[in-house]
C-alpha positions in Angstrom: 0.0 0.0 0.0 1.2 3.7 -0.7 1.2 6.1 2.1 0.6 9.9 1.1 3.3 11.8 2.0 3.0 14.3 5.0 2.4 17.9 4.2 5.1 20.2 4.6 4.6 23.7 5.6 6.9 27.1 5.1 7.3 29.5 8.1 4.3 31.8 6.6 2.1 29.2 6.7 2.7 27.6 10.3 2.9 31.4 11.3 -0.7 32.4 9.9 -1.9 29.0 10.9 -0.5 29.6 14.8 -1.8 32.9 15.2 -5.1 32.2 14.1 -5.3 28.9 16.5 -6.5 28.1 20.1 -3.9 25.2 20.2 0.0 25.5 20.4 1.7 24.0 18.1 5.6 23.2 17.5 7.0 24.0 14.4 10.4 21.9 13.5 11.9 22.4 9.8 8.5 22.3 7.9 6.3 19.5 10.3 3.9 21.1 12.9 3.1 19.1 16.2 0.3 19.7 18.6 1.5 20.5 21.9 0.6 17.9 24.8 -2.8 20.2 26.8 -0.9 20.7 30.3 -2.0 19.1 34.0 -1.9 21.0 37.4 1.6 19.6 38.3 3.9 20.6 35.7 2.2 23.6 35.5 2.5 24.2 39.1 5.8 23.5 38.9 6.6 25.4 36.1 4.5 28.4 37.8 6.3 28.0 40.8 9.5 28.7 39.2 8.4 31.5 36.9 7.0 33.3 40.4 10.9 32.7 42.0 12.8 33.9 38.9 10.7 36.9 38.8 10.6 38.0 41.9 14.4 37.8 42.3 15.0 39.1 38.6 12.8 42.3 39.5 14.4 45.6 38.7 17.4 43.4 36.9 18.1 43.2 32.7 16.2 39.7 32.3 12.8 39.0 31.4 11.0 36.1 32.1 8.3 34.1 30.3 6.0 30.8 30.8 4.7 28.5 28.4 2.8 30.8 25.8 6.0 32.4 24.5 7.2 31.8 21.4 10.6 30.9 21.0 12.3 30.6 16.9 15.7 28.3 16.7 17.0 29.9 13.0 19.9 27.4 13.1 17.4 24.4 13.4 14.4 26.2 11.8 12.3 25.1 15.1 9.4 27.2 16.9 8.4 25.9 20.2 7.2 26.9 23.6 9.4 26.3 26.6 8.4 25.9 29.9 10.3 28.8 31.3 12.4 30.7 29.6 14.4 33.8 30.9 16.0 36.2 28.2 18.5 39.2 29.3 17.2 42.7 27.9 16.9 44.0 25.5 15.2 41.5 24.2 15.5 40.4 20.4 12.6 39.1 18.2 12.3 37.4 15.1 12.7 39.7 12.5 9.1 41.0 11.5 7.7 39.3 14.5 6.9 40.8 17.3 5.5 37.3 19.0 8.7 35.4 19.1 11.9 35.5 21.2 15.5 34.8 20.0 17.8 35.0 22.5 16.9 33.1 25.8 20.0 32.7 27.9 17.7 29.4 30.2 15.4 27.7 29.7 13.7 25.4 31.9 10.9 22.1 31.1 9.2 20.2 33.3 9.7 16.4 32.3 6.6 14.3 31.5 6.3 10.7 30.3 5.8 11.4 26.8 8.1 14.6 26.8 11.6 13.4 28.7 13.4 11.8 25.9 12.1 14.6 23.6 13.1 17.3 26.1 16.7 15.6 26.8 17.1 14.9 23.2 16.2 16.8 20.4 15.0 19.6 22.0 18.5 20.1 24.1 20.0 19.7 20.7 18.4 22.3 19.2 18.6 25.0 22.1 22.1 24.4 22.2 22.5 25.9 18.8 21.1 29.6 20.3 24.4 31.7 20.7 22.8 33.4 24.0 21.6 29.7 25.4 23.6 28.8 29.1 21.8 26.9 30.7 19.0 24.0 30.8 17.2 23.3 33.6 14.9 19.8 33.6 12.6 19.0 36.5 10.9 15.6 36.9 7.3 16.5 37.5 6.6 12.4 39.2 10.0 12.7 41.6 12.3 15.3 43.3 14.8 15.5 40.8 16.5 18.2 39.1 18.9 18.1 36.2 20.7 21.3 35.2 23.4 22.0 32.6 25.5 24.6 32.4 27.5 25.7 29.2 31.1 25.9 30.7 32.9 26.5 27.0 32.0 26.1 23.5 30.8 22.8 23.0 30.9 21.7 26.7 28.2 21.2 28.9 28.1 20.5 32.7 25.5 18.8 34.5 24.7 18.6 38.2 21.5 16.4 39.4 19.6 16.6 42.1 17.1 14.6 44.8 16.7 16.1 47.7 14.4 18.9 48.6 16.8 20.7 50.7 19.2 21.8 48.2 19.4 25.7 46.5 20.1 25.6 43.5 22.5 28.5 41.6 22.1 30.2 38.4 25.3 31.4 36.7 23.2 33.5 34.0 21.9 35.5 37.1 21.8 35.9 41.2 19.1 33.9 42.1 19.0 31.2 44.2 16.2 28.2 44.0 15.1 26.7 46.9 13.9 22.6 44.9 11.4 22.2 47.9 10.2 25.5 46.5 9.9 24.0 42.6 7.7 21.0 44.4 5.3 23.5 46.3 2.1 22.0 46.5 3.1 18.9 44.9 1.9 15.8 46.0 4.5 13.1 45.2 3.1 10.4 46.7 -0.1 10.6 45.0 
């Protein structure tokens, strides 16, 4: 039997097709995905962590954004929504855009099932092509654990993990520490 091939769309199209829908969708190299609909964990989790950064990034030269902001990889021709994402100012966007970021210096997802390979994988691969991109910060939304990278060099990553709630975690993008039992708030792990 012949399959039909998949249809392939330009930038315009996703584009006009995103701004125009009530979903999200990923856009990588011509193939749009539906993004996963989120559950109160990892979006608790992801909330608590966009209310730490900004409150300790106030009245400093970063802005910080949760799930709904666009972010365009050129070098990879990828649009996608991070989790949290934290961008010094000024700010760039896309040329012509005035929707999508370019220049996040971390970004942070909270791990699912479906997503942790993805989010380890080709995702990582992808942010790591953003000049501005220092670090990666993973949190498992079923366990305390916490992976974070840090770009020490070109080409060179270092990661520290994580598992226990009483641990801060430091930034080198920026000053502010992260309590973990503070990324779990209101999390019930033994449900």
């Amino acid at each position: 039997m012949i399959q039909a091939a998949e249809r392939t769309y330009t930038v315009e199209e996703y584009l006009e097709l995103e701004v125009n829908s009530e979903d999200r969708h990923e856009f990588w190299d011509g193939d749009i995905r539906l993004m996963t609909g989120g559950t109160p964990d990892p979006n608790d989790i992801a909330g608590n962590l966009l209310v730490l950064l900004k409150s300790a990034l106030r009245g400093k030269p970063f802005r910080t954004f949760v799930a709904d902001q666009r972010l365009w990889i050129p070098a990879r021709n990828i649009y996608t929504y991070p989790d949290v994402m934290v961008v010094p100012k000024p700010i760039q966007l896309q040329t012509g855009r005035m929707d999508t970021v370019t220049n996040p210096c971390f970004i942070a997802e909270v791990l699912s099932t479906s997503t942790k390979d993805y989010d380890r994988g080709d995702k990582f691969l992808a942010y790591r092509t953003i000049p501005t991109f220092q670090e990666y910060l993973l949190i498992d939304q079923y366990a305390i654990h916490v992976e974070h990278y840090v770009k020490t060099s070109p080409n060179q990553w270092l990661l520290s993990e994580y598992r226990s709630p009483d641990v801060a975690l430091s930034f080198n993008s920026f000053d502010c520490p992260v309590d973990i039992s503070d990324l779990y708030e209101d999390i019930d792990l033994n449900a």
